[in-house]
Structure formats: structure tokens, C-alpha cells
N, C-alpha and C positions, 0 to 999 in steps of 0.2 A: 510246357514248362518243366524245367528238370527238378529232381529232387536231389536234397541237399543232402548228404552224407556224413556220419561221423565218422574218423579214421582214429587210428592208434594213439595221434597226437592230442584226441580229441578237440581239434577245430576241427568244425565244417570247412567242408570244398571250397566253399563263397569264402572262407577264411583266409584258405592259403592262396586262394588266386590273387586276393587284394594284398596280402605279403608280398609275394614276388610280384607283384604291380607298383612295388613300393619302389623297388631297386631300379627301375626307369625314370624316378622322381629325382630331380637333380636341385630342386629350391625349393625354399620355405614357400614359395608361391603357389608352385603347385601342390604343393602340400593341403596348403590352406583351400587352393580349386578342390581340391577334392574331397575335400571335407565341406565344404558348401556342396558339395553336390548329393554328397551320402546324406545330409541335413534335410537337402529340399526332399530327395526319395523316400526320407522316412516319414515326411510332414506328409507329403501327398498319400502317402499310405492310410497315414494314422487318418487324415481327412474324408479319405473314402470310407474307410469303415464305421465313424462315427455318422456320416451322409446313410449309409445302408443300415445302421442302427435308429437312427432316426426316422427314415424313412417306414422302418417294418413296424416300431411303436408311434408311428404316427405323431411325433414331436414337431412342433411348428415353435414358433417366435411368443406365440402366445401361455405357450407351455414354457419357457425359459423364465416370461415373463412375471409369468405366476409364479413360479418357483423360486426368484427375486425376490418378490413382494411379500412372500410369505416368509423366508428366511429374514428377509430386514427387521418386516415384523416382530418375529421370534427371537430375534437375538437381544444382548443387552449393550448396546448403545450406549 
């Protein structure tokens, strides 16, 4: 996996390549493809790390669920 760099302009690498990736976009369509796409890549990210946080404090359905039921509790309704 490469590492990202700051340059002068201060954008990262990953910055300017999706720039000039830009000037091969010729409609709103693919505009919008590609922006559903950087959407799903960040989803899937943010989902594994909350799976691997879960995972390491042992958070199950029953711990959310608690956590529910105590907040409903607690609040003023």
C-alpha cells in the first residue's frame, strides 16, 4: 500500500490524481458514478473499523441493546 504525501499545494497525492481524473469526466453522470463510488469506499471503510472495534470490546446486539434501553429509560420523554 503506498503512502500518501503532502506536496507544496498541500493536497495529497490521492488528491491530485482524482483532479486530473476529473478532466476525463465529460457528464453530470459520471460525475455522480463517481461520487457513488467514493460514497460506497468510505462506507465500507468506516464499516470495517467499527466491525474491528466491536469485535476487540466484545460488543454484540445485546450490548446495543442495553444501551437502548437504558438511554430510553433515562431520558425525558
Amino acid at each position: 500500500m503506498s503512502t500518501i504525501k503532502e506536496n507544496n499545494n498541500r493536497l495529497s497525492s490521492l488528491q491530485l490524481e482524482l483532479l486530473k481524473s476529473l478532466k476525463y469526466m465529460a457528464s453530470e453522470k459520471q460525475i455522480k458514478e463517481v461520487k457513488s463510488l467514493l460514497r460506497f469506499y468510505f462506507a465500507r471503510q468506516l464499516d470495517e473499523n467499527i466491525e474491528k472495534i466491536e469485535n476487540k470490546k466484545e460488543y454484540s446486539a445485546e450490548v446495543y441493546e442495553k444501551w437502548l434501553e437504558n438511554s430510553i429509560c433515562n431520558s425525558d420523554i
